[in-house]
N, C-alpha and C positions, 0 to 999 in steps of 0.2 A: 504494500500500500504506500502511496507518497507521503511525501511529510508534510503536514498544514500547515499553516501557518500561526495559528494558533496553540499552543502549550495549553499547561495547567491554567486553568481559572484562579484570579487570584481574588479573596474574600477582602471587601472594601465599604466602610459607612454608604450607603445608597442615600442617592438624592431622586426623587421620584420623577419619570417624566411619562406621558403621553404621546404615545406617537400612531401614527397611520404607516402599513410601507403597504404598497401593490402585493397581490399576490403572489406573485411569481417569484419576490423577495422573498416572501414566508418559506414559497416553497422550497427554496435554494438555504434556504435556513434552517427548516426539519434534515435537511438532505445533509447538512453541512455536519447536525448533533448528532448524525444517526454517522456519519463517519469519524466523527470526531469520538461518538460512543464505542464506535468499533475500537478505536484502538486503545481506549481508555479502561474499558469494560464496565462503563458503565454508561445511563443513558442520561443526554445533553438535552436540557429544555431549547427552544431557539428563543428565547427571549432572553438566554443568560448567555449567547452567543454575543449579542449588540455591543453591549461596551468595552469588550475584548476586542472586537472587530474595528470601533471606532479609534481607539486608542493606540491600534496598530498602525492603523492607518496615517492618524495624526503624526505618530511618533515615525514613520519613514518618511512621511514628505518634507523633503528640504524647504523649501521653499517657506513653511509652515515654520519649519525649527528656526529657519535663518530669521525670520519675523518675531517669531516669538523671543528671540536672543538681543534683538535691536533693542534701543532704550526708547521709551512710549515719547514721541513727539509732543511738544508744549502745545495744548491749547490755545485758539487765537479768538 
C-alpha cells in the first residue's frame, strides 16, 4: 500500500467549526479513513481527517510559510 500523507492523528483543544464540503469531498474522505484505517487497524471517522488534512497543507505551502514568517505591515 503507498504511504499517505497523513500519520498519526494528533489529540488537540478543539475549536468548533461548521462546514458544508460537496459530496464527492465526503466521498474521497470515507475512502481516505477506510485507507488510512487499513493500515492503522483501526477505523478513521472522515470528519477527524479535516484538520490533519488542512494543517498539512498549510504547513507545505511556501508561499503561506514565507507570509506567515514576514512581520505584519503597519496599518494606515
Amino acid at each position: 500500500m503507498p504511504k499517505l500523507k497523513l500519520a498519526e492523528l494528533q489529540d488537540d483543544t478543539p475549536v468548533k467549526l461548521t462546514i458544508e464540503v460537496p459530496g464527492a469531498v465526503h466521498r474521497d474522505l470515507v475512502a481516505y479513513g477506510e485507507a488510512l484505517g487499513a493500515e492503522s487497524g483501526r477505523a478513521i471517522e472522515p470528519t477527524k481527517l479535516i484538520v490533519p488534512m488542512l494543517a498539512r497543507f498549510m504547513n507545505t505551502d511556501r508561499a503561506f510559510t514565507r507570509v506567515k514568517r514576514a512581520p505584519a505591515e503597519p496599518r494606515r
